[in-house]
ZADO-1210 file (C-alpha; in nm, 4 decimals, padded with zeros to 6 digits):
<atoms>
<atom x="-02.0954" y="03.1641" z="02.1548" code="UNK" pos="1"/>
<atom x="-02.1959" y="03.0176" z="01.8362" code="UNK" pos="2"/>
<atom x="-01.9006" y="03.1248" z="01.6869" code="UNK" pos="3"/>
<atom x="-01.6811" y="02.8843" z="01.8873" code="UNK" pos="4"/>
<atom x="-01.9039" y="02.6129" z="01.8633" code="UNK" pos="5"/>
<atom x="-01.8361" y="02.6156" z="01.5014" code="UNK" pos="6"/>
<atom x="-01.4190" y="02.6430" z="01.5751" code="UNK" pos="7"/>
<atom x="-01.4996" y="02.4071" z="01.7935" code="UNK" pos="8"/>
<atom x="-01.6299" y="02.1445" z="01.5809" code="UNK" pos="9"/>
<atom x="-01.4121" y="02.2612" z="01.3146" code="UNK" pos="10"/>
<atom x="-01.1067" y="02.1739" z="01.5079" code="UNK" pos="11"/>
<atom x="-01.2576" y="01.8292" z="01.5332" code="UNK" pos="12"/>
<atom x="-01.3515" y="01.7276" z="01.2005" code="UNK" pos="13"/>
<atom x="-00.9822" y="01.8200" z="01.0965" code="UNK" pos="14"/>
<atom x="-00.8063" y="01.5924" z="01.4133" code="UNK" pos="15"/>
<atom x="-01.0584" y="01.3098" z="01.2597" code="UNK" pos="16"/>
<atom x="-00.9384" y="01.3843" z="00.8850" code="UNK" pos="17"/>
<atom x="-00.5949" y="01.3012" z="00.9727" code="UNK" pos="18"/>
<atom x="-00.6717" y="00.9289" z="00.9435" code="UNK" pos="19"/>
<atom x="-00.7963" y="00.9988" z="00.5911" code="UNK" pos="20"/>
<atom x="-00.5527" y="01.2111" z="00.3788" code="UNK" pos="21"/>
<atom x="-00.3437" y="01.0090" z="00.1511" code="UNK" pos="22"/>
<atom x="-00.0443" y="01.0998" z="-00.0591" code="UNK" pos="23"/>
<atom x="-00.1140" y="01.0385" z="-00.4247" code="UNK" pos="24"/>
<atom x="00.1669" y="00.8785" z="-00.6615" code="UNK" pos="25"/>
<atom x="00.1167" y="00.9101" z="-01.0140" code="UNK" pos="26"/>
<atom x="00.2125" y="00.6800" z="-01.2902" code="UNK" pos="27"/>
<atom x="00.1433" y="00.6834" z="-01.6938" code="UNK" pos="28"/>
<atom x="-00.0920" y="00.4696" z="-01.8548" code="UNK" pos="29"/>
<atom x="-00.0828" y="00.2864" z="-02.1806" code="UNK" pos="30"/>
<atom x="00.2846" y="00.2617" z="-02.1782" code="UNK" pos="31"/>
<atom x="00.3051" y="-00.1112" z="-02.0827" code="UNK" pos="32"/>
<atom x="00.3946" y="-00.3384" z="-02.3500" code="UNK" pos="33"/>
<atom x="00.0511" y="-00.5426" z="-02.3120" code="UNK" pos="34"/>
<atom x="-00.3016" y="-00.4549" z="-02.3028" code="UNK" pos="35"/>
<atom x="-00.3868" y="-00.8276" z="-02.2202" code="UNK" pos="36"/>
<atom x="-00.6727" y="-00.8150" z="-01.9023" code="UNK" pos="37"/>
<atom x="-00.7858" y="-00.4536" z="-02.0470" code="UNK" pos="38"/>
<atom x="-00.5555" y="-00.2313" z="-01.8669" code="UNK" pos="39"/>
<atom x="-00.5781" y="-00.4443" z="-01.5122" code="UNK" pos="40"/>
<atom x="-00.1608" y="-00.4542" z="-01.5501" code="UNK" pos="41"/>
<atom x="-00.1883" y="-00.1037" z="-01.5999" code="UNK" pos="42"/>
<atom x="-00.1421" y="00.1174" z="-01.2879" code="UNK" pos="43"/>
<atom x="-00.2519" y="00.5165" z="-01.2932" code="UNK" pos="44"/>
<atom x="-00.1797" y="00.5862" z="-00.9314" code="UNK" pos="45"/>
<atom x="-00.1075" y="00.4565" z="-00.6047" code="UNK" pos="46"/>
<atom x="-00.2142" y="00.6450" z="-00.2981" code="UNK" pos="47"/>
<atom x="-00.0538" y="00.5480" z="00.0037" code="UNK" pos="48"/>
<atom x="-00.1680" y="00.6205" z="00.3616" code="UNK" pos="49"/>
<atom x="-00.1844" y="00.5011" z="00.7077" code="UNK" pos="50"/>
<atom x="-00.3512" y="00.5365" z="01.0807" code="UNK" pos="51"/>
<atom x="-00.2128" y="00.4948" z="01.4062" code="UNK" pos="52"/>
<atom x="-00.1271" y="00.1405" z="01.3416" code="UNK" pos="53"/>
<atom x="-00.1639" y="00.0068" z="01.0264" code="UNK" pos="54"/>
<atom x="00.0161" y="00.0997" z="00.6142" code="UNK" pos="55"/>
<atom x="-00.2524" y="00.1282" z="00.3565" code="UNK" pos="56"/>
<atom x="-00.1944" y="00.0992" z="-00.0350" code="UNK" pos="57"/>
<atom x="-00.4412" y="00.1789" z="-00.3022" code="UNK" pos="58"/>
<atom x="-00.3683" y="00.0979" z="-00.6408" code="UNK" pos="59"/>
<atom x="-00.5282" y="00.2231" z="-00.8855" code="UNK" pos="60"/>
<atom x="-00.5867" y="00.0762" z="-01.2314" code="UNK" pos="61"/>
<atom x="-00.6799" y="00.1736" z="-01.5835" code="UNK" pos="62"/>
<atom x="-00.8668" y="-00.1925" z="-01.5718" code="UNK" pos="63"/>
<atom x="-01.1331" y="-00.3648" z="-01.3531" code="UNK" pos="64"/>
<atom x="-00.9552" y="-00.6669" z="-01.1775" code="UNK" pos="65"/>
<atom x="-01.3082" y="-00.7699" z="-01.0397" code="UNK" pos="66"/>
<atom x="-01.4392" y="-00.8291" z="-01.3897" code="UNK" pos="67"/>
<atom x="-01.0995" y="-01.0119" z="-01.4799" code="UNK" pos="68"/>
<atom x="-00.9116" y="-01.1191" z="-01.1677" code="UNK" pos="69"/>
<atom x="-00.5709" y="-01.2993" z="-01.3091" code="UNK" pos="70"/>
<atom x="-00.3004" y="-00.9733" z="-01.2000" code="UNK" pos="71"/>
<atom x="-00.0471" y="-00.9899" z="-00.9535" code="UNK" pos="72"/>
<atom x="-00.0191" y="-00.7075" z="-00.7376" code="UNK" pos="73"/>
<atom x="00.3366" y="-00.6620" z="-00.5503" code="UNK" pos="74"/>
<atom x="00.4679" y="-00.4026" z="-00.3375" code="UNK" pos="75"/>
<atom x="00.8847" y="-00.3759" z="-00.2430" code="UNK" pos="76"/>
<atom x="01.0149" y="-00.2240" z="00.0470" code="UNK" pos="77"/>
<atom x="01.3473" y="-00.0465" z="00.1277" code="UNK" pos="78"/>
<atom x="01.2635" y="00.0192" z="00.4814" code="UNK" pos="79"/>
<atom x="01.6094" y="00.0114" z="00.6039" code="UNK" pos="80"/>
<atom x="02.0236" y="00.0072" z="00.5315" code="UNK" pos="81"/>
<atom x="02.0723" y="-00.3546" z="00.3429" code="UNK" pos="82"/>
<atom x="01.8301" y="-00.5737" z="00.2062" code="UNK" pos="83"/>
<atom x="01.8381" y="-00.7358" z="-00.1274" code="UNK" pos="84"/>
<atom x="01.9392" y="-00.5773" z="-00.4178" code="UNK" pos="85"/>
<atom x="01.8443" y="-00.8724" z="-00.6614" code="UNK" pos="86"/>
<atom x="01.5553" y="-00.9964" z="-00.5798" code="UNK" pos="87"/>
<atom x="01.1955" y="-01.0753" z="-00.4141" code="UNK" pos="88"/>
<atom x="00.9982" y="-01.2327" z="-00.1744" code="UNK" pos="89"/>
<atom x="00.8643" y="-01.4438" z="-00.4772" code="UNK" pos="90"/>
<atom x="01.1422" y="-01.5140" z="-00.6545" code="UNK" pos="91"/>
<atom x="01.0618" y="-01.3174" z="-00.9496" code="UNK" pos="92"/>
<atom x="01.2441" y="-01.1288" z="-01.1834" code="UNK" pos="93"/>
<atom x="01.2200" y="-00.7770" z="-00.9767" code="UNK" pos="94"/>
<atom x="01.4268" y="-00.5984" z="-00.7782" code="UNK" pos="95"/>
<atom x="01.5444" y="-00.3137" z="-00.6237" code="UNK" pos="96"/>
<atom x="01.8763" y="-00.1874" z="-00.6500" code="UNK" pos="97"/>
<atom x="01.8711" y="00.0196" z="-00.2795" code="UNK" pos="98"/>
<atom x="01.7936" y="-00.3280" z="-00.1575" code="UNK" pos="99"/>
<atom x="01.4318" y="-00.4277" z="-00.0620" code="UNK" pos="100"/>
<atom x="01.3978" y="-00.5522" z="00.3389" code="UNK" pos="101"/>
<atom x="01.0326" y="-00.6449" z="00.2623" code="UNK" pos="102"/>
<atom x="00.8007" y="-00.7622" z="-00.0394" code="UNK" pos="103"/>
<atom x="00.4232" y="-00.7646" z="-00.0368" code="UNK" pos="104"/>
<atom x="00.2444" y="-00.9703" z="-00.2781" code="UNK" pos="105"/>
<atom x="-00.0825" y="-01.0356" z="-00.3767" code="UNK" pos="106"/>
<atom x="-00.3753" y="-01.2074" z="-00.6109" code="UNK" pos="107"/>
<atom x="-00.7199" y="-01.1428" z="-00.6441" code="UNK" pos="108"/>
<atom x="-00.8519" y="-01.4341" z="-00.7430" code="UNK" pos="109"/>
<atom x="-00.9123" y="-01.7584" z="-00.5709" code="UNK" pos="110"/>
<atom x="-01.0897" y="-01.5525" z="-00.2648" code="UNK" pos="111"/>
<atom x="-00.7988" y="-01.3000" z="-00.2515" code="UNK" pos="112"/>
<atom x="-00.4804" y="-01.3352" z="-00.0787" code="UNK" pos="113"/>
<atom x="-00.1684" y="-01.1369" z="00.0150" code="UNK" pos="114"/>
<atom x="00.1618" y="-01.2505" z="00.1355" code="UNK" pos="115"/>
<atom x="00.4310" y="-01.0416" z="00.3361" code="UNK" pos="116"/>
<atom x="00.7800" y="-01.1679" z="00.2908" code="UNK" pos="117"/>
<atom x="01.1290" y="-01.0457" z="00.4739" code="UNK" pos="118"/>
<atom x="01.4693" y="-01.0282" z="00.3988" code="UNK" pos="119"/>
<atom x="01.6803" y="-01.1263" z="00.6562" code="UNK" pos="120"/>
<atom x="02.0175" y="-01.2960" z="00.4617" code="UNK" pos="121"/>
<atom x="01.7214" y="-01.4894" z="00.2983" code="UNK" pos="122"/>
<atom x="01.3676" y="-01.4349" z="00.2419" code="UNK" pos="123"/>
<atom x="01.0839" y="-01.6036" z="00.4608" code="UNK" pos="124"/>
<atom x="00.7092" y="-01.5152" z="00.4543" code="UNK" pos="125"/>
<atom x="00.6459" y="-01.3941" z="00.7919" code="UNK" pos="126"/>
<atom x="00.2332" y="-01.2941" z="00.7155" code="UNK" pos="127"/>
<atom x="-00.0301" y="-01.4393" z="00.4984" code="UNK" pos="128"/>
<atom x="-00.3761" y="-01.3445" z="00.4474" code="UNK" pos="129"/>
<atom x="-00.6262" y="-01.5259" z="00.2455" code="UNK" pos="130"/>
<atom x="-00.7888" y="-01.8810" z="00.2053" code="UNK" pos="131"/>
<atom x="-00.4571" y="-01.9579" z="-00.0251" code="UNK" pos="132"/>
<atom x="-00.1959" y="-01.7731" z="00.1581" code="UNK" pos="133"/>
<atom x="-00.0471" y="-01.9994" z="00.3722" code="UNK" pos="134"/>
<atom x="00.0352" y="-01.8691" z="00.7201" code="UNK" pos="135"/>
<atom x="00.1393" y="-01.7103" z="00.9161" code="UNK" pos="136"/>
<atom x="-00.1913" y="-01.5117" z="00.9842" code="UNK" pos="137"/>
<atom x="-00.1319" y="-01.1671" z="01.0885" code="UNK" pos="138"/>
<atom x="-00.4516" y="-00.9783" z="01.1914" code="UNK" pos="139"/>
<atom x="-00.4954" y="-00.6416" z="01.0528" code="UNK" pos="140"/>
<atom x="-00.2959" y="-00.7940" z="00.7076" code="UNK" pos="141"/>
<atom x="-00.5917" y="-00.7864" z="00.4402" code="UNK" pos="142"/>
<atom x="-00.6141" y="-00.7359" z="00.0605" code="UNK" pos="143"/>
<atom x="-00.9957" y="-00.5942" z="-00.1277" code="UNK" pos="144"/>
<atom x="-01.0595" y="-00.5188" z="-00.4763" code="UNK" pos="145"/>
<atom x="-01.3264" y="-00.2883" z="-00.6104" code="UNK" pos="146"/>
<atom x="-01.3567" y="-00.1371" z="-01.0142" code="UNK" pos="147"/>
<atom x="-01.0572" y="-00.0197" z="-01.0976" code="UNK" pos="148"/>
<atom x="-00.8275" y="-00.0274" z="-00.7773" code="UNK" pos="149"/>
<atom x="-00.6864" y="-00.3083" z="-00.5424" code="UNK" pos="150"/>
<atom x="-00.6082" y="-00.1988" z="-00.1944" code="UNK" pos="151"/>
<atom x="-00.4103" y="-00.3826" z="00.0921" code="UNK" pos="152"/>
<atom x="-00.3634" y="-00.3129" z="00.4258" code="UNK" pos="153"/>
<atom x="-00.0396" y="-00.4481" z="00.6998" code="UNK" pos="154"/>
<atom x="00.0279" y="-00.3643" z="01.0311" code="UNK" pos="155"/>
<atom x="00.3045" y="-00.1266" z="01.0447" code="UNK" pos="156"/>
<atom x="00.4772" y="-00.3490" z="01.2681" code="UNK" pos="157"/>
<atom x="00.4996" y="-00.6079" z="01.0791" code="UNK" pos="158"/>
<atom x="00.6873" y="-00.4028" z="00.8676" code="UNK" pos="159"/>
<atom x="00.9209" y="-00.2885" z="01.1637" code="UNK" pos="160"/>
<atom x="00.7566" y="00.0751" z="01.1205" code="UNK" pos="161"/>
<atom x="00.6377" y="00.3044" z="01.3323" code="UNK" pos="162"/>
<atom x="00.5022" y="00.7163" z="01.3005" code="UNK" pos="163"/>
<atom x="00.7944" y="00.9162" z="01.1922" code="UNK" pos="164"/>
<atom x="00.9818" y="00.6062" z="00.9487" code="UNK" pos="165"/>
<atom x="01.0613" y="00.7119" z="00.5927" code="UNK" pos="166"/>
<atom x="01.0873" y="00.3985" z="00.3733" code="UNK" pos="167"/>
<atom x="01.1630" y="00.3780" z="00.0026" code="UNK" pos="168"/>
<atom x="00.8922" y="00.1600" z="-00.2174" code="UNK" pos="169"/>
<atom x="00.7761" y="00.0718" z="-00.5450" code="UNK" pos="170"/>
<atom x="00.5018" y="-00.0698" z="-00.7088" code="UNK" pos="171"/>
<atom x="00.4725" y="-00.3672" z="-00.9532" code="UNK" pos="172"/>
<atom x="00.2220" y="-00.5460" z="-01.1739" code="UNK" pos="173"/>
<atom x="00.2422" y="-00.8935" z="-01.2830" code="UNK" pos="174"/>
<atom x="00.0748" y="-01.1442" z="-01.4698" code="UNK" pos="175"/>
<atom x="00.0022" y="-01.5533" z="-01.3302" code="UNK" pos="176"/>
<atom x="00.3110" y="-01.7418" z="-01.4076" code="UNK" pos="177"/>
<atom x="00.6055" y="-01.7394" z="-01.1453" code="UNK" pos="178"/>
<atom x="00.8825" y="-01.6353" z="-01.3644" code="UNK" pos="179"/>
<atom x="00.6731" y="-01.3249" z="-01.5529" code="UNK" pos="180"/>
<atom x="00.8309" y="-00.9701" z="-01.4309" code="UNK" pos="181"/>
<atom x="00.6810" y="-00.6611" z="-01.3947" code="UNK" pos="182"/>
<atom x="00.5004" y="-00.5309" z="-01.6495" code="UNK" pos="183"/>
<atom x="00.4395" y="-00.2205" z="-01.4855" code="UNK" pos="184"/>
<atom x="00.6176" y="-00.0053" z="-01.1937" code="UNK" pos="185"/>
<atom x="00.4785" y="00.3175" z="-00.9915" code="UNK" pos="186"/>
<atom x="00.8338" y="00.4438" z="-01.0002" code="UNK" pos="187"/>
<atom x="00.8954" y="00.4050" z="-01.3972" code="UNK" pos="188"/>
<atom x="00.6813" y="00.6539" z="-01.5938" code="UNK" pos="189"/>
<atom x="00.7584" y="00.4954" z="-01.9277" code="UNK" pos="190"/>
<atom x="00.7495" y="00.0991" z="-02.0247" code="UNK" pos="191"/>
<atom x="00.9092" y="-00.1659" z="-01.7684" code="UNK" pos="192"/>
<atom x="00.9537" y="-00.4268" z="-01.9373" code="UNK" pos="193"/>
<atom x="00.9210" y="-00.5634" z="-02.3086" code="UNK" pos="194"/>
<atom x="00.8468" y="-00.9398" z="-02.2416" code="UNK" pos="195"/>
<atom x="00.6716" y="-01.1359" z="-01.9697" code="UNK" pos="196"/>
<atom x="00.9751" y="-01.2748" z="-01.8385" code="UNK" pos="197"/>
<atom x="01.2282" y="-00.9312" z="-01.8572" code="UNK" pos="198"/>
<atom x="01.3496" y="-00.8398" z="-01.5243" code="UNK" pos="199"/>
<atom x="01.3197" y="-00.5059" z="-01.4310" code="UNK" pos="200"/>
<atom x="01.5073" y="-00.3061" z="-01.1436" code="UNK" pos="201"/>
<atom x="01.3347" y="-00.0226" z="-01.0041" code="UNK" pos="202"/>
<atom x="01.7092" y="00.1649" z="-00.9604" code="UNK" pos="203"/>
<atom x="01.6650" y="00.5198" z="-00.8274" code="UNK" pos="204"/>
<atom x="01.2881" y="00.5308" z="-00.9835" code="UNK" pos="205"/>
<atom x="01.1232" y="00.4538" z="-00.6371" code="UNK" pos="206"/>
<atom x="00.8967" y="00.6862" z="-00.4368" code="UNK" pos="207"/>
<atom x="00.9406" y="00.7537" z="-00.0683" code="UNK" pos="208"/>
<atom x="00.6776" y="00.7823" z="00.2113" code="UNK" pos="209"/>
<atom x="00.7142" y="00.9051" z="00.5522" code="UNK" pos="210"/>
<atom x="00.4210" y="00.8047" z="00.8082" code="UNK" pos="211"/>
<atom x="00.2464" y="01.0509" z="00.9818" code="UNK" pos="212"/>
<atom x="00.1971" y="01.0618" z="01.3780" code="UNK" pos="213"/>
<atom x="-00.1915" y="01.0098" z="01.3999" code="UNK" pos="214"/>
<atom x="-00.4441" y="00.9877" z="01.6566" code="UNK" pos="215"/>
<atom x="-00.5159" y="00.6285" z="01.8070" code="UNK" pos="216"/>
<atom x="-00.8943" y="00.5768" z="01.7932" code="UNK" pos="217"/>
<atom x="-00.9781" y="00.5383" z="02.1447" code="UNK" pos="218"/>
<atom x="-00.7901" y="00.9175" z="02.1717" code="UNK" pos="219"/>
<atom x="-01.0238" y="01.0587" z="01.8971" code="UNK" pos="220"/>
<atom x="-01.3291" y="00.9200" z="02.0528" code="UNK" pos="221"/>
<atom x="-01.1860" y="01.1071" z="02.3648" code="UNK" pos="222"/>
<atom x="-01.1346" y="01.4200" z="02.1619" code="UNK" pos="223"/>
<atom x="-01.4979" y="01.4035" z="02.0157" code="UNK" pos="224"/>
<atom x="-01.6588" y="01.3190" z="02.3952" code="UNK" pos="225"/>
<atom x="-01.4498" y="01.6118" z="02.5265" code="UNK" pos="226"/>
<atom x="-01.5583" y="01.8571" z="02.2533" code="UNK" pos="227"/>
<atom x="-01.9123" y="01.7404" z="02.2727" code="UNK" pos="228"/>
<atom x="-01.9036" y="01.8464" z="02.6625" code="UNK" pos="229"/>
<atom x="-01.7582" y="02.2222" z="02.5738" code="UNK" pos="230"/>
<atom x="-02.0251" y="02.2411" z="02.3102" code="UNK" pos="231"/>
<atom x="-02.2919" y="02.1308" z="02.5731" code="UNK" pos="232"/>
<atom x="-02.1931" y="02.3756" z="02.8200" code="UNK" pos="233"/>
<atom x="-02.1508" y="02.7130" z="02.5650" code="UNK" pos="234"/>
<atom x="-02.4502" y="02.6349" z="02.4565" code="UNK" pos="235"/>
<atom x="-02.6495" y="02.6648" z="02.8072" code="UNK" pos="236"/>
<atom x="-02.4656" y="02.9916" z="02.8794" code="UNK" pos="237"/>
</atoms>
């Protein structure tokens, strides 16, 4: 009886670990053309992941942006046939050749903020987070920093994503003026850009990510009850 107990609770704890596993995108460090912040430009990975409901990016930095907190964080989207193939959500010098449907980007200063931005003909923010972010508000949208990584969460549906999408993306860094460009990209393993203000196209050096059916929350609390029961009962045989 003890014996399935164990599968038992084993079978559990790996239905709960779903909502944890991320994939892990790798990118070189020290090959962007400035050191300036102490490497908080400089990404070294990006894990991406998601739960029932909501798109999760980590990335990861050779810098701290809590001790120095001027980078730009940015995130472009080919989630679907179309988009724009010359530009952002901000207007800067970054783009993405497949065409990018949405753009994510974020500071960490100032109390933090993130916008969301989509490409429909013509780009309109259509989420904010953040006490400088404008609107609208989107519950669930958030952006935290800790040493060495910034992370930010949207809803998948704000996105127009759902389980079982595969989207195109890639990941930029940027300094505080509106016209700098990115002076690092997930996708590009060597240097970006040369200058603040090169542009840089991400071409065919973008990573994809397909989401994951996984449990809603109220169903693994069901899953853990219901396990909890079988255990109860084995164990008074």
């Amino acid at each position: 009886m003890k014996i399935y107990s164990k599968t038992i609770i084993a079978s559990v704890v790996a239905v709960l670990a779903l909502n944890a596993q991320a994939t892990i995108y790798s990118d070189s460090t020290g090959e962007t053309f400035t050191g300036a912040g102490g490497g908080i430009l400089d990404i070294s990975s990006v894990e991406v992941n998601n739960n029932a409901t909501d798109l999760i990016f980590k990335i990861n930095l050779v810098g701290d942006p809590v001790g120095t907190d001027w980078g730009k964080y940015m995130i472009g989207l080919d989630t679907a046939p179309g988009g724009d193939p010359v530009s952002n959500g901000w207007g800067r010098p970054i783009s993405m050749s497949s065409g990018m449907d949405y753009w994510a980007g974020s500071w960490v200063d100032s109390g933090n903020g993130v916008q969301i931005h989509g490409y429909s003909g013509v780009w309109s923010q259509i989420g904010a987070s953040g006490p400088f972010a404008g609107g609208p508000a989107v519950p669930g949208l958030s952006i935290t920093k800790g040493p060495f990584y910034v992370e930010i969460t949207t809803p998948l549906s704000l996105l127009g994503l759902a389980p079982g999408s595969t989207f195109l993306f890639d990941v930029y860094t940027s300094g505080g003026g509106g016209g700098d460009g990115a002076v690092d990209a997930l996708g590009n393993p060597g240097q970006s850009i040369a200058d603040w203000g090169n542009s840089y196209n991400s071409g065919n050096l973008v990573n994809s990510y397909t989401i994951p059916t996984v449990p809603e929350p109220t169903s693994l609390a069901l899953i853990g009850i219901g396990a909890s029961l079988i255990i109860g009962r084995i164990r008074r045989r």
